[in-house]
N, C-alpha and C positions, 0 to 999 in steps of 0.2 A: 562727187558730181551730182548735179541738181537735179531730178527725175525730169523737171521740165513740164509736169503739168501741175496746177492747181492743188491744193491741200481738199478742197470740194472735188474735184472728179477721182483725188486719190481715195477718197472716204468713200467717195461712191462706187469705185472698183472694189474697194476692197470689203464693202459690204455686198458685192456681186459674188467675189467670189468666197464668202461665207455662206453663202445662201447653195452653192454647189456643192460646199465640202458637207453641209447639214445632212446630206441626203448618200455622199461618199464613203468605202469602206476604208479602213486605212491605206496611207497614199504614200508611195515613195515618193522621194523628193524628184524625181524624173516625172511622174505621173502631176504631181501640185503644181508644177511649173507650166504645164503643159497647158493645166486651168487656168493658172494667171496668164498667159497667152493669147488662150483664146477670149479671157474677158478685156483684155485690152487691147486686142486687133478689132473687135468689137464696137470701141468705141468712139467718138467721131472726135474727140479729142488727140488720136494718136496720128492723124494724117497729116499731121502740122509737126509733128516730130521727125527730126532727123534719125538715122538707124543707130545710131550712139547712143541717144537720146532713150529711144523706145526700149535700147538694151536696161540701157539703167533705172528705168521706170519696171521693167519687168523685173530686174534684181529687188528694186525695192518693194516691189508688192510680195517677191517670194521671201524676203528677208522678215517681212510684217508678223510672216507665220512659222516660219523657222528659224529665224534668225535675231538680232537682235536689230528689227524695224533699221533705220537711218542709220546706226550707228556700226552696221554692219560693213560697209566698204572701208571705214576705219579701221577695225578690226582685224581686216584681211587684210591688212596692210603692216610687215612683218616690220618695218622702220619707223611707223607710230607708238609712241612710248607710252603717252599720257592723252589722256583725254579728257578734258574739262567741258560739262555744261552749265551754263548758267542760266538757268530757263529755255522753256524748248523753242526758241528764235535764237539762241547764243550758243556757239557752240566752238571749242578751239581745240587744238589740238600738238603734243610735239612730235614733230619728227626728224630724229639723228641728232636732237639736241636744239633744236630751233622749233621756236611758237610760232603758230597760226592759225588765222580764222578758219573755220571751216565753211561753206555755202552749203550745208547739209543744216535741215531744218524740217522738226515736229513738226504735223499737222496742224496740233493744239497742244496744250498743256496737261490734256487730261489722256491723250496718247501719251504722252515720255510718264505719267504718273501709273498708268498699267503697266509699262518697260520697265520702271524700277520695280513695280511690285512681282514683276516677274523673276525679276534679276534674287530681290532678295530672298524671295518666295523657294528659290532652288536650296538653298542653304539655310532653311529652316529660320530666317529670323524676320523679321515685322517692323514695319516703321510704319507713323501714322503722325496724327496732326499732336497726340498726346508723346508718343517717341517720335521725337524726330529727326534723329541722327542715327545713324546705324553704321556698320560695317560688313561686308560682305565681301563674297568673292564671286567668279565668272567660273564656269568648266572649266575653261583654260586655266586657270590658276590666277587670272588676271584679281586685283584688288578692285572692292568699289566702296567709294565711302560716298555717302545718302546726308543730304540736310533736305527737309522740307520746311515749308509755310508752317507757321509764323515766322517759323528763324532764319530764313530766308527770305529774303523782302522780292528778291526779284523774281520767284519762282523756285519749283524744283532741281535742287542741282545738285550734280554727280560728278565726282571724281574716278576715272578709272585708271592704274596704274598694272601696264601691262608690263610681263616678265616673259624674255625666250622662253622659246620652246627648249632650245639647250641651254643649262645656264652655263655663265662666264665662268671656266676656270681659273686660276691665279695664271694659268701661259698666256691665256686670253689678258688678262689685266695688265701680264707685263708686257706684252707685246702693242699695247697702248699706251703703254710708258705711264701704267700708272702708277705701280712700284716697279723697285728695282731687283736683277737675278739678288743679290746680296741680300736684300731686307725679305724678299720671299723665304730663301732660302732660311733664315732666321726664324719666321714663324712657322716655316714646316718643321722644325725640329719641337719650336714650344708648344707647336697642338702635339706631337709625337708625345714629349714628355709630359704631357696633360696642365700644360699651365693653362687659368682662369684667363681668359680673352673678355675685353668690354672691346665693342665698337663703336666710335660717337661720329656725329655727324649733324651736318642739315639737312632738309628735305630733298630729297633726289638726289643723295649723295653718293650713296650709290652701298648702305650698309646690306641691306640682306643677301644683292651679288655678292657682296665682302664677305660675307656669313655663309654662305654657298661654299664656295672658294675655298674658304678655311678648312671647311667640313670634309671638304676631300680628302686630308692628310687624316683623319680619325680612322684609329684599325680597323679595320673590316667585323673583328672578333668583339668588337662593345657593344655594349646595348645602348642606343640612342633616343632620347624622349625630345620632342621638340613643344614647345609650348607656345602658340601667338594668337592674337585676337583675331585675326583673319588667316588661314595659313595662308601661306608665303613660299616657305622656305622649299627647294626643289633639291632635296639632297639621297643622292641616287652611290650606290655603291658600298648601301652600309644594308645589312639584310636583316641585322636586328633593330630598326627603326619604327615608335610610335609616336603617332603625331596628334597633336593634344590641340583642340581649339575650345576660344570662350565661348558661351551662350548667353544670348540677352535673356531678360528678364518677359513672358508671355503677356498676354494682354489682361493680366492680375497683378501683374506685378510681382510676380512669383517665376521660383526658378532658375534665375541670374546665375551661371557659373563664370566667376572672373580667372582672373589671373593667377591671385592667391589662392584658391582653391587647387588650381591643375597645378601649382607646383608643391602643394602641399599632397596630392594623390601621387604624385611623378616620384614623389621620395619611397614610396610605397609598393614602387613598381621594379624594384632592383634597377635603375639605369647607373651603369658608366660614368657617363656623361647626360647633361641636362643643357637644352640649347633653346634659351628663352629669347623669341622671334625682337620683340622691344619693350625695355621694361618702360615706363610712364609714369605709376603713380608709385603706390605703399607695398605693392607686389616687390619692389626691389630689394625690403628685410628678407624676403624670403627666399630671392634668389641668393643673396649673401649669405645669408646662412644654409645653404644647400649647397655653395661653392665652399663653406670652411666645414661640411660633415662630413669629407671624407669623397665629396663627388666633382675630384678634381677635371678640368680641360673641359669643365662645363664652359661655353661661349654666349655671349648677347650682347644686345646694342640700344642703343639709345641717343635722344637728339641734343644735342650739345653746339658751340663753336670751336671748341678747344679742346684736349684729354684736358687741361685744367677746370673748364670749365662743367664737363660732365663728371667729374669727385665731386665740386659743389652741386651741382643738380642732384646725383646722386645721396647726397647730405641731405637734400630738400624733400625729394620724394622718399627716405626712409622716415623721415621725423613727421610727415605727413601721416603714418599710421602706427605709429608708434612713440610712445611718452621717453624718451631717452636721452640721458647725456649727451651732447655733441662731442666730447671725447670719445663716448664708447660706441660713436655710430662710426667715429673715424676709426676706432680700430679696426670694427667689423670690416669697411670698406679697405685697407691696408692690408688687413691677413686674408680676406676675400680675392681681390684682382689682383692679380703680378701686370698684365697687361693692359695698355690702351692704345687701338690704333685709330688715329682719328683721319676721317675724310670731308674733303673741299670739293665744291665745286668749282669749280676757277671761271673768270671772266669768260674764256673761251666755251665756256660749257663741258670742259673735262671734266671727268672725276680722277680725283690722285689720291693716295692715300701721302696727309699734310703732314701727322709724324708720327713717331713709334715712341710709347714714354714706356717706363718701366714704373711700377712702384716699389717705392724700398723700405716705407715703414713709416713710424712717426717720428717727426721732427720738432723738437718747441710746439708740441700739440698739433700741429699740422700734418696731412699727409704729403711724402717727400717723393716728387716725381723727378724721373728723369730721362733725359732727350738721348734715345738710342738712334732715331734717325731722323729730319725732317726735312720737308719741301725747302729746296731753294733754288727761286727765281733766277734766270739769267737774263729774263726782255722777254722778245715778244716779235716774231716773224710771221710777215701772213694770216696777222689774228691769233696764233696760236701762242699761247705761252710754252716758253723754253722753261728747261732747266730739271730737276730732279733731285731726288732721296738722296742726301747727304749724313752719312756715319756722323753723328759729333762721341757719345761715349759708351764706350763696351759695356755687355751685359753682365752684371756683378751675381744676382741669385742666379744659381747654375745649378744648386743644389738635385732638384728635378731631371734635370739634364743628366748628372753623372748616375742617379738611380736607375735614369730610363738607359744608362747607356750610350748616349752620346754626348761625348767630351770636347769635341772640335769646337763647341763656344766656351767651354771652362774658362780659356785663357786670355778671352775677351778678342 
C-alpha cells in the first residue's frame, strides 16, 4: 500500500526524524515508532490522510530504519514468493504463484542503491559499478541476486527469492500432488541407501524445496556438508551439519572463494555425504568426482529442461574446466549419478516433479537413461492441470539397496 504522501515530505520526515535519533540512546523498536509518530502528526501533510493511510506512512518511515524501507510490507507477507525490482519506480511481485505490480515505490534511485548496499553489506560482499552482479541473502534466508548500472540500463535491480519459514516436506509436496506416495516412497529408500541424487529444473521450479525434502530421509548419524553460493538450503534434523558458502572476490580483486575450492576443503572435512546447493559451471568435475570417492548419497541440482537434457549440460560444464575426452567425462557422469529427478513448472503454475530417470551406464558411447517414472497429462479442469507420476520401468541397480538392507525394490 502507498504511504500516500509525496517522495519530498517522505525525505523530509525522514531526515526529521534522523535528526532526533542523532541526539537518542539506543531505541527499541516501541520507543522509534513513537518518534516516527510524533514527526508525522507533526506535519501538515498528514491531515489529508485517511487513518489507513497515516498507518502505512508510519510503517514506512519505521521500516526506513529497521526494516527493509518499501519493500518491507512485501516481506511480511508470508504468500509473496519472489520479488522483482526493476529500478526503484518498478516493482512486481508473486504471490501463490501469480505475478503482479506492485504501487510500492523508492523515493529515488539513490534510496533502493543504500537498501542493496545494506542488504549486501550484512553478508559480507560488495557490489559496485566495477562488480556489478552479486549474490546474496536476507536474515531470513531469503535469496537476493544484485545487477547494477552499466549492466542494467534501467536502473538497479534486485531479485529476491523468498523461502518458508518451514520448509516443504516431501508430505507437503505430495499432498500438492506433486509427486506420488509410490515415487516418494522410492526416493526415500535411495537417499536411505545413499544413492547420488541430481536435481534438474527451470527457474522456480521448485529444486532446493526438492533438496530440502530429500534431505530429510539422510540418518540423523552422518555428517553433512552443504555447499551453495548463497545459502539456501534449510535442512533441520541432521546435528552433524556444515554449511559452506562462496565469497566474492574484495575490492582488489583478491580473495574469491568459488565453488571448487569448498568442495575441494569438504573432502577434507570427513562428510557422509556432500549436498552441493547448484552446480553452474567447472565446479561439477569436482562434485563428480567427490560422488565416485567413496562420498556416496551426496545430492544437487542444476538448471536443465529435461534429466536428458541436464547429462548434456552436465557434459558442458565439466569440459568448461577441464581438457578431457568426452567419453571419459561420460563415464565420470554414468559411474557419478544413479539418479535424476527433474521438475516442471506447469502452465498452471505448479510445480511437479516431470520424471524419475535412472542411469545405467554407457551405451554406444552414450550415457543410457531410463524412465522409472514420468508426468502424464490428463487435461486440464478449472485452469489446473490434471493428471500424475506414472510407473513406466522398474529399478534395475538395487545393488545399494540390498547392502543397505532394503530389498522391497530388488524385484522391481
Amino acid at each position: 500500500m502507498k504511504a500516500a504522501l509525496s517522495a519530498v515530505e517522505l525525505a523530509r520526515l525522514k531526515e526529521a526524524v534522523k535528526a532526533r535519533l542523532s541526539w537518542e540512546t539506543a531505541l527499541s523498536d516501541e520507543e522509534l515508532r513513537s518518534i516516527v509518530e510524533a514527526e508525522l502528526f507533526r506535519s501538515e501533510a498528514v491531515r489529508a490522510l485517511t487513518a489507513e493511510e497515516r498507518r502505512a506512512a508510519v510503517n514506512r518511515l519505521f521500516h526506513s530504519f529497521r526494516g527493509l524501507d518499501a519493500l518491507q510490507p512485501l516481506l511480511d507477507d508470508p504468500l509473496v514468493t519472489e520479488i522483482m525490482i526493476n529500478g526503484h519506480r518498478e516493482i512486481f511481485f508473486e504471490r501463490s504463484g501469480e505475478l503482479f505490480e506492485s504501487d510500492i515505490r523508492f523515493e529515488s534511485r539513490e534510496r533502493l542503491e543504500d537498501l542493496i548496499q545494506a542488504m549486501v553489506g550484512q553478508v559480507n560482499r560488495m557490489v559496485n559499478e566495477a562488480s556489478p552482479i552479486v549474490d546474496a541473502r536476507l536474515p531470513d534466508g531469503s535469496r537476493v541476486h544484485v545487477v547494477l548500472p552499466p549492466v542494467a540500463l534501467k536502473g538497479p535491480t534486485v531479485t529476491i527469492r523468498r523461502f518458508p519459514a518451514r520448509p516443504l516436506l516431501m508430505e507437503g509436496l505430495i499432498e500438492r500432488g506433486a509427486i506420488t506416495n509410490e515415487a516418494a516412497d522410492l526416493l526415500r529408500e535411495l537417499v536411505a541407501a545413499k544413492y547420488n541424487i541430481f536435481v534438474s529444473g527451470g527457474t522456480g521450479s521448485g529444486k532446493t524445496t526438492f533438496l530440502n525434502a530429500l534431505s530429510q530421509w539422510i540418518p540423523k548419524d552422518e555428517r553433512v556438508i552443504t555447499i551453495e553460493d548463497a545459502a539456501e538450503l534449510q535442512l533441520g534434523g541432521i546435528p552433524n551439519l556444515v554449511s559452506l558458502e562462496t565469497r566474492n572476490a574484495n575490492s582488489e580483486g583478491k580473495g574469491r572463494i568459488g565453488m571448487r575450492e569448498l568442495i575441494r576443503a569438504s573432502l577434507r572435512m570427513r562428510p557422509n555425504r556432500i549436498i552441493v546447493g547448484e552446480v553452474r559451471g567447472e565446479e561439477a568435475l569436482d562434485m563428480l568426482q567427490a560422488m565416485n570417492t567413496g562420498h556416496e548419497g551426496s545430492l544437487s541440482s542444476g538448471h536443465a529442461n529435461s534429466a536428458r537434457d541436464m547429462l548434456s549440460r552436465l557434459e558442458t560444464m565439466v569440459l568448461s574446466g577441464a581438457e578431457l575426452p568426452l567419453g571419459v567425462v561420460r563415464k565420470q557422469i554414468a559411474s557419478a549419478v544413479d539418479v535424476i529427478v527433474h521438475l516442471s513448472r506447469l502452465r498452471d503454475r505448479s510445480r511437479r516433479v516431470a520424471e524419475i530417470c535412472e542411469v545405467r551406464g554407457i551405451r554406444d558411447g552414450e550415457v543410457e537413461l531410463a524412465t522409472l517414472f514420468e508426468f502424464e497429462e490428463e487435461g486440464e479442469r478449472d485452469g489446473f492441470v490434471l493428471g500424475g507420476l506414472r510407473k513406466r520401468e522398474a529399478h534395475l541397480h538395487t545393488e545399494k539397496l540390498r547392502l543397505a538392507g532394503i530389498g522391497r525394490r530388488a524385484s522391481g
